[in-house]
N, C-alpha and C positions, 0 to 999 in steps of 0.2 A: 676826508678832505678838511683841513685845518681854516680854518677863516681867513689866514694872511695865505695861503695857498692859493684859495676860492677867487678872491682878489687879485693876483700876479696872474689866474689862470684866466680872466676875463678880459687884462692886460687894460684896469680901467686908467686914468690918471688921479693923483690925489683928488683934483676937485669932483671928478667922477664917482670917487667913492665915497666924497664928502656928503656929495650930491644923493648918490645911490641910497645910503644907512639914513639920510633924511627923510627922505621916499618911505622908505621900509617904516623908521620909528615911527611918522604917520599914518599909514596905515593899520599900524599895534597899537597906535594909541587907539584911532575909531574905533577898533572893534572892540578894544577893552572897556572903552568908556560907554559903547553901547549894549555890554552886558553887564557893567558893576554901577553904571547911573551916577558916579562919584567919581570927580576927578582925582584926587588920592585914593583910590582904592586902584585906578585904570593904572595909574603911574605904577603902581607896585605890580601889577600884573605885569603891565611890560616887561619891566625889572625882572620880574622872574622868568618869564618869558625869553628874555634876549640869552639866561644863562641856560635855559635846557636846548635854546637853537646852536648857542654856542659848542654843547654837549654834541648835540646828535647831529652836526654838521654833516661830519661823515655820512652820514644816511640817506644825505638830498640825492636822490636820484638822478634829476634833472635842475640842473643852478636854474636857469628859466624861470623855474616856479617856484622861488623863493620866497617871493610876497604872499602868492597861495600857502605855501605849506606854513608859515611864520605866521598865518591868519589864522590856521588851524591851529597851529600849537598857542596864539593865545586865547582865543576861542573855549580852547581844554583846558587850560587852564586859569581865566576867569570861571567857566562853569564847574570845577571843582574846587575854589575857595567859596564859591558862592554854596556850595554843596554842604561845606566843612561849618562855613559860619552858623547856620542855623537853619535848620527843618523848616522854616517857615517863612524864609528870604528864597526867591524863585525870580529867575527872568522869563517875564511871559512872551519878550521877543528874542525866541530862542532860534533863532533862523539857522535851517542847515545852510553849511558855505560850501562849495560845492568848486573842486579845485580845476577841473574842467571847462566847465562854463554852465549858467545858471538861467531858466528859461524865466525868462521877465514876468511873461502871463501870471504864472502860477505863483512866481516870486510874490508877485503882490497881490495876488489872490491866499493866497496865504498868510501875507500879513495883513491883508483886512480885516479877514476871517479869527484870526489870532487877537485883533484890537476890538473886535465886535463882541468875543467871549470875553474878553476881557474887562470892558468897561458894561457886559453884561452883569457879571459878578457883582459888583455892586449894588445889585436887589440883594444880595444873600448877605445875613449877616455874619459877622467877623470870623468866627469859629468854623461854619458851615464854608465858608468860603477859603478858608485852612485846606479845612478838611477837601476840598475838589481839589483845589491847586496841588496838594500831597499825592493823592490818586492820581488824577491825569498829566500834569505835568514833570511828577518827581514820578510817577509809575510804581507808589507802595501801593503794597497789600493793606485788606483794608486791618489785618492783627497789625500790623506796625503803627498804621494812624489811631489806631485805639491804644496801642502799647504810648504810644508820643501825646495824648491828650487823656491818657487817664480815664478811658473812657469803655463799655461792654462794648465789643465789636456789633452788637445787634445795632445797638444806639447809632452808631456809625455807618453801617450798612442803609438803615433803615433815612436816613442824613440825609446820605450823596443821593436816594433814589429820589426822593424829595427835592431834594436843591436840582436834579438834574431835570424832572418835570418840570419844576419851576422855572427854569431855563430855557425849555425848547417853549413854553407860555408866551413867556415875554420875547421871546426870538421871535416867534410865529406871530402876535400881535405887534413888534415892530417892523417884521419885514414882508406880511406876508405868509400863506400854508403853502403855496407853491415855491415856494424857496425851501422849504424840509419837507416834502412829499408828502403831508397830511394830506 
């Protein structure tokens, strides 16, 4: 289905569709700009974004869910320039979107939990704290995080098990042992 098709077939009027692509471009910008943190970096996502919605028009199953699917697709593609840039740029509010509908609870239970590990890190020093964000949020092995820091995998191994003791330390000493089952 062609874009000026998709359009004729929703039977909007120009201001409708003026209306509607305004709608849209803001919601691609939020989600761009809440995964690249940089307001030219989000713009260029969009940008690239509007051209593969453009591409894979054809594919929407349902027009309905256009803002969903166009959240997804820039979504995916903010997190794979962020991927391309550098081994050591990560969004740690990697929220799955969820084109359905999304249960609030957990929603932000999740993102507490995400912002708590997060400015947890911050005890570990700079390297160490590479090295976790590589493992659990990029999901390398740990021969890749050694291969990427130059480093014996022992060395590496022997890191995260440490940095991650250290972790549940200060977790457990700021929140409480009944919050992580000690």
């Amino acid at each position: 289905m062609e874009w000026k098709h998709f359009m004729e077939v929703e039977q909007f009027s120009i201001d409708d569709q003026d209306e509607m692509l305004d709608h849209l471009y803001k919601h691609m910008f939020m989600v761009a700009y809440a995964k690249m943190k940089n307001r030219s970096d989000a713009l260029d996502i969009v940008q690239e974004s509007w051209v593969k919605i453009l591409v894979k028009l054809e594919t929407l199953r349902d027009p309905k869910k256009l803002i969903q699917w166009s959240k997804v697709i820039v979504a995916n593609t903010a997190i794979n320039a962020l991927k391309k840039r550098s081994p050591y740029v990560v969004s740690l509010y990697d929220e799955h979107m969820s084109i359905e509908g999304l249960d609030v609870d957990l929603y932000m239970e999740d993102k507490l939990l995400k912002q708590t590990i997060y400015e947890s890190l911050g005890i570990l020093d700079e390297e160490t704290r590479k090295m976790m964000i590589c493992k659990f949020y990029y999901g390398w092995k740990d021969q890749q995080i050694a291969n990427i820091m130059d480093m014996p995998i022992g060395t590496i191994k022997a890191r995260i098990h440490r940095a991650k003791i250290r972790l549940k330390e200060h977790l457990i000493t700021e929140f409480g042992s009944s919050a992580y089952g000690s």
